[in-house]
N, C-alpha and C positions, 0 to 999 in steps of 0.2 A: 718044824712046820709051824708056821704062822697061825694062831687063830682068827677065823674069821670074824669079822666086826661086826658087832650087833646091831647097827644101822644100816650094814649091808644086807638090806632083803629085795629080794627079786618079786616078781608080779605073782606069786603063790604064797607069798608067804606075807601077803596083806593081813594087818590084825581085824578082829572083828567090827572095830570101830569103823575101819577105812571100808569096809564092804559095806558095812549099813548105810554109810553116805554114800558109797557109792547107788549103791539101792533106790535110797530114798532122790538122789539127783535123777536117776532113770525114771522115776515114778513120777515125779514132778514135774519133767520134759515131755513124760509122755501125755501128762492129766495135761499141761496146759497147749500143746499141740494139737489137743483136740478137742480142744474147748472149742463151741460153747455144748458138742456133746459131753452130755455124764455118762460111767459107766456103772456098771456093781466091781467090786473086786474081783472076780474070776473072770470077769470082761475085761478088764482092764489088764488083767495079768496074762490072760489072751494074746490080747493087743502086742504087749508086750516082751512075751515070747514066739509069738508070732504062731502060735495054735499048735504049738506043739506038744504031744502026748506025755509028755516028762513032769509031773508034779509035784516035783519038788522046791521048783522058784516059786511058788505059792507062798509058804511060810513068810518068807525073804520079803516077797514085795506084799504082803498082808502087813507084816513087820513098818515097812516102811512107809504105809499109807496110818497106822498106828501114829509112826514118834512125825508126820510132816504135820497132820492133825494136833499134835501137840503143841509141835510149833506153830501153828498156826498159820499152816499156809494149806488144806489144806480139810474140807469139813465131808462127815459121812449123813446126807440128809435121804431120808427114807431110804438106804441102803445103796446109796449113789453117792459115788465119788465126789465131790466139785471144789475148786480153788476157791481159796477165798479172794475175796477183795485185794488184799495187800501182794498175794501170789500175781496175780493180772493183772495190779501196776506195776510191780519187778520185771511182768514179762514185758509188757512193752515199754517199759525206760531199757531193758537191756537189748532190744530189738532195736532202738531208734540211734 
């Protein structure tokens, strides 16, 4: 029997790396979508579960309003979400 190939991974078997970007992509689609509203983080992660009672994607997209802030796309001012600058020109040059 053949071993399976270690670059064959199926959509479960994502490393944690590829989830956080995936995270932090969702979080960033959703913050700039709904600009020029701010949210808090449990707003936003609302938003983005769609108010569902499961609170567990919490960590996850708290996580990745964390490393977008790092990168700088991406600021938490008086406990509200908001893009920075460089994130809302990315949006609209990728929009135009």
């Amino acid at each position: 029997m053949a071993d399976r190939d270690s670059t064959d991974r199926g959509p479960s078997d994502r490393t944690n790396h590829e989830e956080d970007l995936r995270d932090q992509s969702v979080v960033l689609t959703q913050v700039l979508a709904l600009y020029p509203a701010h949210l808090t983080i449990p707003e936003l992660v609302r938003e983005i579960v769609g108010g569902s009672a499961d609170f567990g994607p919490d960590d996850r997209y708290e996580r990745a309003v964390g490393d977008l802030c790092g990168a700088g796309l991406l600021n938490l001012a008086g406990g509200l979400v908001v893009p920075t600058r460089a994130a809302l020109h990315f949006y609209r040059l990728d929009r135009d």
